[in-house]
C-alpha positions as CSV (number, residue, x, y, z in Angstrom):
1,X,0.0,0.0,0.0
2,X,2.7,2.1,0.4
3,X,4.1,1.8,-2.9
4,X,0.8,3.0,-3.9
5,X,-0.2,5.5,-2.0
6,X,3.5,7.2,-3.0
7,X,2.5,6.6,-6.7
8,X,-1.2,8.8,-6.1
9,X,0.9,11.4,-4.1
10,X,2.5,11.8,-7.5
11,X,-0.1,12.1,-9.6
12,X,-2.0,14.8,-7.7
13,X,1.5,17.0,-7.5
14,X,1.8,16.7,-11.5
15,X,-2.1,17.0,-11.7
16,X,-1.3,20.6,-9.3
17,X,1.7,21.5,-11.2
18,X,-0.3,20.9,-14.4
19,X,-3.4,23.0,-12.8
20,X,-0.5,25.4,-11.7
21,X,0.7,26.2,-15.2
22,X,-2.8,26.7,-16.5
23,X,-3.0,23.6,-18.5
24,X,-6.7,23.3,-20.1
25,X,-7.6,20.4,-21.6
26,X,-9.0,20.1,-25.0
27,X,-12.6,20.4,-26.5
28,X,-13.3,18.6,-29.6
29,X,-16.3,19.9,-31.5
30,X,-17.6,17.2,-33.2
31,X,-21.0,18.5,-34.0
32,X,-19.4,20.9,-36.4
33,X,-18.2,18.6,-39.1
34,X,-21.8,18.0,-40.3
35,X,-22.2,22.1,-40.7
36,X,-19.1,21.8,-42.6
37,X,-17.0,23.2,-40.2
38,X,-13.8,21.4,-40.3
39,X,-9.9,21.5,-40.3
40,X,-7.6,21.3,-43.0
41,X,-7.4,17.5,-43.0
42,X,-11.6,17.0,-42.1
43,X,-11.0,16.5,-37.9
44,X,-13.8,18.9,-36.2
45,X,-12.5,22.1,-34.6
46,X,-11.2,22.2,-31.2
47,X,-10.3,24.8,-28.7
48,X,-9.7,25.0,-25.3
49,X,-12.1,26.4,-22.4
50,X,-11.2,27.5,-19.1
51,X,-14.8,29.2,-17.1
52,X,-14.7,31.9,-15.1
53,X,-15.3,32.8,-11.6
54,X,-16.8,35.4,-9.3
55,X,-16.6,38.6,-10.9
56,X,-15.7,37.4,-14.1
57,X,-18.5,34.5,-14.5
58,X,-20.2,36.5,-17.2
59,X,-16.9,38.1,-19.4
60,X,-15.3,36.2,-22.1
61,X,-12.3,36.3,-24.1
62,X,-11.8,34.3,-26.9
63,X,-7.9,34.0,-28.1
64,X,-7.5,32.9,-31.8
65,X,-4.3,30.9,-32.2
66,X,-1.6,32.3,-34.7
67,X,0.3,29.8,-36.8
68,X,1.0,31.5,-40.5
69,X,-1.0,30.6,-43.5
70,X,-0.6,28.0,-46.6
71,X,-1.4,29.6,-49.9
72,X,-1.3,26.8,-52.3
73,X,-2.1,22.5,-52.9
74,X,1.4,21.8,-51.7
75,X,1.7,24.1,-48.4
76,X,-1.5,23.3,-47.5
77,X,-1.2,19.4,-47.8
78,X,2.1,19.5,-45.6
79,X,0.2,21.5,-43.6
80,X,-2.8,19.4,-42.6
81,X,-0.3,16.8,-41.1
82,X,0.8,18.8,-38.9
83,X,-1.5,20.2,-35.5
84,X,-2.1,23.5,-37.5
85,X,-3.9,21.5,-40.1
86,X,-5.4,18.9,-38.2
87,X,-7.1,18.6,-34.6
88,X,-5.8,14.6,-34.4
89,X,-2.4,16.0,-34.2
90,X,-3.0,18.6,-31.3
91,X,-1.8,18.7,-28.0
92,X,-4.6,17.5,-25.5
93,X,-4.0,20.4,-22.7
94,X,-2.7,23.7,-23.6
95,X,-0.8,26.0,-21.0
96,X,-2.7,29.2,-20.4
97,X,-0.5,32.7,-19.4
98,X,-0.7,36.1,-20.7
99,X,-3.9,37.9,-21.4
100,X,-5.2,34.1,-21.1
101,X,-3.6,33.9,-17.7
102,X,-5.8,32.6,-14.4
103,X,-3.4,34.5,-11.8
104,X,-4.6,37.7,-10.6
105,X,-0.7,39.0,-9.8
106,X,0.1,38.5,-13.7
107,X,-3.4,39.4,-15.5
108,X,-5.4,41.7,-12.9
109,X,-8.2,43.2,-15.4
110,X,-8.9,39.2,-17.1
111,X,-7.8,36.3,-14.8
112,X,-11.2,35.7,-13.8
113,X,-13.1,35.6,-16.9
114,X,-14.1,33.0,-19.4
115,X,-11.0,32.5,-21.2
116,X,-10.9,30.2,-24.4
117,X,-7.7,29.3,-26.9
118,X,-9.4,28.6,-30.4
119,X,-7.3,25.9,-32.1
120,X,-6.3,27.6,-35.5
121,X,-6.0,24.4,-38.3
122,X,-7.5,26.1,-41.3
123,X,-4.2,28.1,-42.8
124,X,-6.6,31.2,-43.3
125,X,-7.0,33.1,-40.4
126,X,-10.3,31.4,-40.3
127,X,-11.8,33.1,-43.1
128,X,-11.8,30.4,-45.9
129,X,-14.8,28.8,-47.4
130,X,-15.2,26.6,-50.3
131,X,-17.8,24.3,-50.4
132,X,-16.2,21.7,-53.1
133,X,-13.8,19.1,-52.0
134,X,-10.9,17.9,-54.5
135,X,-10.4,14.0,-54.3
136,X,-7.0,13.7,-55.1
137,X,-5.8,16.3,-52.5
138,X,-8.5,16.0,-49.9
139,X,-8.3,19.4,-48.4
140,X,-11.2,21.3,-46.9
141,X,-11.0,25.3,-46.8
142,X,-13.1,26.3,-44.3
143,X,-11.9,28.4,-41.7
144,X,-15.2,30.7,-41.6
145,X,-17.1,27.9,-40.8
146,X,-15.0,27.0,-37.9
147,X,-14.6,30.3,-36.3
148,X,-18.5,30.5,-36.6
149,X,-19.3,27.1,-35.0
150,X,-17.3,27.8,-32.3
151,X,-18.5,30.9,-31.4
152,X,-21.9,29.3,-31.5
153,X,-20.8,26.5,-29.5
154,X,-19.9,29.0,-26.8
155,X,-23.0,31.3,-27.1
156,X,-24.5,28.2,-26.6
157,X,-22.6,27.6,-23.3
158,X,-23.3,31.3,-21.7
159,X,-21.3,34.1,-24.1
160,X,-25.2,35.0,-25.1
161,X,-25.2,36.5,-21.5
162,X,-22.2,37.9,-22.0
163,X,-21.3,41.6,-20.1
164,X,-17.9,42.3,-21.4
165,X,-16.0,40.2,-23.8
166,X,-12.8,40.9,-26.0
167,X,-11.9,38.9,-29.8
168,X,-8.0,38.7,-29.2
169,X,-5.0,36.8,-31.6
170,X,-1.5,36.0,-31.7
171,X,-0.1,36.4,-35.2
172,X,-2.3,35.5,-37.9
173,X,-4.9,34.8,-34.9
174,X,-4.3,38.2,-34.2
175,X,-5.7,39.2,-37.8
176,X,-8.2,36.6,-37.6
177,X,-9.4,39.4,-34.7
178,X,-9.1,42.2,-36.4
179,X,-10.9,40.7,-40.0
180,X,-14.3,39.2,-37.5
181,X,-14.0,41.7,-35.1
182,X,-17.6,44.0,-35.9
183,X,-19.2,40.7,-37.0
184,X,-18.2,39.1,-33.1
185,X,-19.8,42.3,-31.8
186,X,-22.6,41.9,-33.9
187,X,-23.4,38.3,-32.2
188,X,-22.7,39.6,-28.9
189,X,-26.2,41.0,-26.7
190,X,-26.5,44.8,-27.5
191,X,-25.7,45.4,-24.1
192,X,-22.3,44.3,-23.9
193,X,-19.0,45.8,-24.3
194,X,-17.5,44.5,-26.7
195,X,-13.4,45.4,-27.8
196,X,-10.5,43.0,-29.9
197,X,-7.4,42.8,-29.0
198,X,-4.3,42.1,-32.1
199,X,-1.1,40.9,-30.9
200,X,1.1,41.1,-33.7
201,X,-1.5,40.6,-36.3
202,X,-0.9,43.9,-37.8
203,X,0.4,42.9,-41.0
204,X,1.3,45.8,-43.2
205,X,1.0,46.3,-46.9
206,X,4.8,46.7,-47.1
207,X,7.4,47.2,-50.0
208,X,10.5,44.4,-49.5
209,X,14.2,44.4,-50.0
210,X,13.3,45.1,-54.1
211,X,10.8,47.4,-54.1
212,X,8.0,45.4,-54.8
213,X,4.9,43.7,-52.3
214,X,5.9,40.1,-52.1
215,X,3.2,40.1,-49.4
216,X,0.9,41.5,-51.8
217,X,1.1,38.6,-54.0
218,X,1.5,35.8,-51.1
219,X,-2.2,37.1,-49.6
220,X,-3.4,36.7,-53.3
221,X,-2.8,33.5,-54.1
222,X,-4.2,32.7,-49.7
223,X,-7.6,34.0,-50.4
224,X,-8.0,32.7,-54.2
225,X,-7.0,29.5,-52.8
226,X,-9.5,29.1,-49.2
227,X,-12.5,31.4,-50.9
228,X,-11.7,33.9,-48.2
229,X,-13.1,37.1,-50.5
230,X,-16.8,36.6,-49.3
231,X,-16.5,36.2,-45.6
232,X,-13.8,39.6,-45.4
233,X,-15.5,42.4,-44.0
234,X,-17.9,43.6,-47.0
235,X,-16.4,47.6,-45.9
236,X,-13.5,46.6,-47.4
237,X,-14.3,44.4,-50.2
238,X,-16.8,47.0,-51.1
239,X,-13.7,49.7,-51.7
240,X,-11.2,47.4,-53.1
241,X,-9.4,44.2,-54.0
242,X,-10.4,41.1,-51.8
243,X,-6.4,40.0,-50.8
244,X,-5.8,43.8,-49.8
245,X,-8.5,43.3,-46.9
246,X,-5.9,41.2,-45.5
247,X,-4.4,44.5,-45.1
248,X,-5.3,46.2,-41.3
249,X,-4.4,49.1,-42.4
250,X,-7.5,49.2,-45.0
251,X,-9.9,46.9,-42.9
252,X,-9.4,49.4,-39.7
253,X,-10.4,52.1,-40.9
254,X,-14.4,50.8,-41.3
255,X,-14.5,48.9,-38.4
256,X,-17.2,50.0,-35.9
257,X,-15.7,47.9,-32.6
258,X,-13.0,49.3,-30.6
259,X,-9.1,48.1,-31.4
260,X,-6.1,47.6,-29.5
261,X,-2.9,46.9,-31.5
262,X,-0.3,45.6,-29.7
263,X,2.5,45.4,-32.1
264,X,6.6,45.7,-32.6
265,X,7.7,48.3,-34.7
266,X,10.7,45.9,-35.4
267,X,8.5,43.4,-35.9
268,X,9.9,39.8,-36.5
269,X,8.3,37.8,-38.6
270,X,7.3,40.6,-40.9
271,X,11.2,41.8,-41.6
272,X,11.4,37.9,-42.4
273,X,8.9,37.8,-44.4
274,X,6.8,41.3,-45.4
275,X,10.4,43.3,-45.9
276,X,13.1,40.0,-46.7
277,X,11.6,37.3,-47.6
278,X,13.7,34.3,-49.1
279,X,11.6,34.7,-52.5
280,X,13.6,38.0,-53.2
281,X,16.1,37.2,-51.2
282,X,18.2,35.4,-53.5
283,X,21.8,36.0,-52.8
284,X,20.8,35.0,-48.9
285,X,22.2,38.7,-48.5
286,X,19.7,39.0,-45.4
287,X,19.7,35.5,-43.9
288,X,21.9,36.6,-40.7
289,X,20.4,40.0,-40.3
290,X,16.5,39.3,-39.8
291,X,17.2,36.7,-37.7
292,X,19.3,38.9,-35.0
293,X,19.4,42.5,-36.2
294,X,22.5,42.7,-34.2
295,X,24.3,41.2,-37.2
296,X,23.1,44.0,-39.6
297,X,25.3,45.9,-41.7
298,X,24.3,49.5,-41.6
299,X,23.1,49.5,-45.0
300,X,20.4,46.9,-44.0
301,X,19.8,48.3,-40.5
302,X,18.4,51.9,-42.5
303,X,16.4,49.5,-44.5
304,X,15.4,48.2,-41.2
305,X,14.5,51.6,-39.8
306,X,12.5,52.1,-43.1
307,X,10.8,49.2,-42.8
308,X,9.8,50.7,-39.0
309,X,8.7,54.2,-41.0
310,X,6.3,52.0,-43.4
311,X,4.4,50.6,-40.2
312,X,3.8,53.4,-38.6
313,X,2.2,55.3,-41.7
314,X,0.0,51.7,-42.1
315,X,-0.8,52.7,-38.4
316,X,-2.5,55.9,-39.3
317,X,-6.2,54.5,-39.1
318,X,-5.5,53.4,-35.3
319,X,-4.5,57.0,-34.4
320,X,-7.7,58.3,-36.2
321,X,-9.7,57.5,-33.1
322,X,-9.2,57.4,-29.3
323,X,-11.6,54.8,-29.2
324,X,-8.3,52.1,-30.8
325,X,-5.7,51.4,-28.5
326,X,-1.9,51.2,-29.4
327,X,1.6,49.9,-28.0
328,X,4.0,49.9,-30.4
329,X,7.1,49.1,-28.8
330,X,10.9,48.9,-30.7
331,X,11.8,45.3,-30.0
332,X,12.5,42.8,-32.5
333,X,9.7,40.4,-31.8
334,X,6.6,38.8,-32.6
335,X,3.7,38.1,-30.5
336,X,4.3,39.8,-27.0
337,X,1.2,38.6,-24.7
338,X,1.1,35.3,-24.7
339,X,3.4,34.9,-21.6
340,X,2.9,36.5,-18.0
341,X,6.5,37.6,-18.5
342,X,5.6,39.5,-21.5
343,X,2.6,40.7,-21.0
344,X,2.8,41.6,-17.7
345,X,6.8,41.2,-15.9
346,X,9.1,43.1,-14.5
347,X,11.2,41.8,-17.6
348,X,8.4,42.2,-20.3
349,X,8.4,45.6,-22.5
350,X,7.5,48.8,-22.0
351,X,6.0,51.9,-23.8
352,X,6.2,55.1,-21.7
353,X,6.5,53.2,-18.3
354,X,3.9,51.0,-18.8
355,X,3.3,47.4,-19.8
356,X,1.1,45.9,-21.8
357,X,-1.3,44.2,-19.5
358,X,-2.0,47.5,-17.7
359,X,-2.4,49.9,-20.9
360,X,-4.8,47.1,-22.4
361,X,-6.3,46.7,-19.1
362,X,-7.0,50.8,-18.8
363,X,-8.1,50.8,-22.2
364,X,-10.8,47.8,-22.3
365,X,-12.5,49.6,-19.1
366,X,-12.4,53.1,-20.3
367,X,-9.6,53.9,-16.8
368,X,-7.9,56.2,-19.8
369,X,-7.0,55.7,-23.4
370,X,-3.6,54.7,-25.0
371,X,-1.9,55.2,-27.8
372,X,2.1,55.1,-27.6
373,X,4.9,54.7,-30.0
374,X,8.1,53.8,-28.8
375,X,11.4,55.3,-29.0
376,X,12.5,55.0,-32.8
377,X,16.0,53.2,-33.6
378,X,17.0,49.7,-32.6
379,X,18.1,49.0,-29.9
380,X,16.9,51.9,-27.9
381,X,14.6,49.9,-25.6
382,X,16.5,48.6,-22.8
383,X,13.0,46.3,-21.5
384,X,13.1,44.3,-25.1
385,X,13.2,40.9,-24.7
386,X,14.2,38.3,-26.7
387,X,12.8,37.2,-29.8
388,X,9.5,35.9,-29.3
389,X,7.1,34.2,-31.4
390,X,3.6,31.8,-31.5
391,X,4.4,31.5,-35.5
């Protein structure tokens, strides 16, 4: 009995450790594959769901995961075997922290609300959907359907009693936000207040290392491919081409719902791949330099600090209201609120002595707006971390 009773006495300390770390286990929606609502691969959505408690019983935030895109047969076939293309594949428990965390020390304004991570397996920032299905490649595009069944699902399990609730995103997650932000308001009771959050999801219509928009083109060919024109906000496919409502810059400026960008003006993945992206990058010229822009010769670190100028004028719509939030800090990184550290530590960044759990925080609850841009050159933000990244 011993032996055994030694063995439980494990089990619970992992099982509190797990509890400890946030760990939420996995919901499989299975009722969604007859709606048509399904991964890359066919598996039914999933996401994870962690309820909230006394104050909080009746506020919601639901976090789209980021994970990059696939814009043709062959990306997207590679991709379904992986967990961003298929629900089989996905971890079963996923470790909440951040603007998803449950401690009040490290996320004061949210830790007590209904807090859900939405499995992202459609390589669309959930906006594809075509109804026909190829036999030889087997892939369904149908990212729309899946952000819309599971916000139904969770209507369905109290968000239609919703008080406060915020649409936030890593990455493309984060522009998953932005693009269904006014249509989750539109869902949500009247009397709510409703606001999204885009953490690093502000991907800019940029020029690269040659002068053209390999972007441009790579957005293209992602909604020809998923269907995605008909389910971007009509605003913007009203005014213009369907692949430039990927855009933030030109969806913002129509949207009715409150914004908050959180965003680095060094951004990572886009000097990868908005500003040097191995396409045009031919010679390998800038292989060193947007991995660490340490390594930069000064020739690429202007282009750099160009590349910073071009984000802040696709910014503009943000700063047309004081109703949109923004921290735009100078670190080279990607995706800064997904950790307590990050979003809310002594070592996380700063804009203007503040981080960004407290100027989201004061924003969401109308304690006083913010919009701040951080000093300009790189590196002139001593509370930059290291690279981070969901992507």
């Amino acid at each position: 009995m011993g032996r055994q009773n030694q063995w439980w006495a494990s089990v619970i300390v992992l099982a509190l450790v797990a509890i400890g770390a946030g760990a939420v286990p996995i919901t499989y929606l299975n009722s969604a594959v007859a709606r048509g609502a399904v991964c890359l691969d066919g598996s039914p959505p999933a996401y994870h769901f962690d309820k909230g408690f006394g104050s909080g019983v009746n506020n919601w935030i639901v976090h789209m995961e980021g994970g990059g895109w696939c814009n043709d047969i062959a990306s997207c076939s590679e991709r379904k075997n992986t967990m961003k293309g298929s629900s089989k594949l996905m971890n079963k428990d996923f470790g909440f922290s951040g603007i998803l965390g449950s401690q009040q020390s490290t996320n004061p304004d949210f830790y007590n609300w209904n807090r859900i991570k939405v499995r992202y397996c459609d390589g669309s920032s959930f906006t594809g959907d075509v109804e026909a299905v190829n036999p030889s490649n087997k892939l369904f595009f149908r990212g729309a359907r899946v952000w819309r069944a599971v916000i139904d699902d969770l209507m369905a399990k109290g968000m239609n009693k919703a008080q406060n609730a915020i649409l936030s995103g890593c990455s493309a997650g984060a522009l998953a936000a932005i693009l269904h932000c006014d249509q989750f308001h539109a869902i949500l009771p009247r009397t709510a207040k409703v606001k999204c959050v885009s953490d690093a999801g502000y991907f800019i219509h940029g020029k690269d290392i040659t002068g053209g928009s390999y972007i441009e083109s790579y957005y293209s060919k992602v909604v020809a491919l998923h269907g995605s024109a008909k389910t971007l906000p009509v605003s913007c496919t009203s005014r213009m081409k369907p692949e430039l409502c990927f855009f933030p810059q030109y969806v913002v400026p129509s949207m009715r719902t409150p914004l908050f960008v959180v965003n680095a003006a060094f951004d990572s993945w886009q000097i990868k791949n908005v500003l040097a992206p191995s396409a045009v990058d031919k010679r390998k010229e800038w292989k060193d330099c947007k991995l660490d822009l340490k390594k930069c010769t000064p020739a690429q670190l202007r282009t750099v600090q160009g590349f910073r100028d071009q984000i802040l004028r696709a910014l503009a719509p943000v700063h047309s209201t004081t109703s949109r939030g923004l921290f735009l800090d100078s670190c080279h990184a990607h995706c800064q609120g997904g950790s307590a550290a990050s979003w809310s530590g002594s070592k996380g960044p700063s804009v203007g002595n503040t981080k960004i759990a407290k100027a989201v925080g004061d924003w969401f609850y109308d304690r006083s707006p913010f919009q701040k841009t951080d000093c300009p050159t790189y590196p002139c933000n001593p509370t930059c971390p290291a690279v981070s990244s969901e992507d």
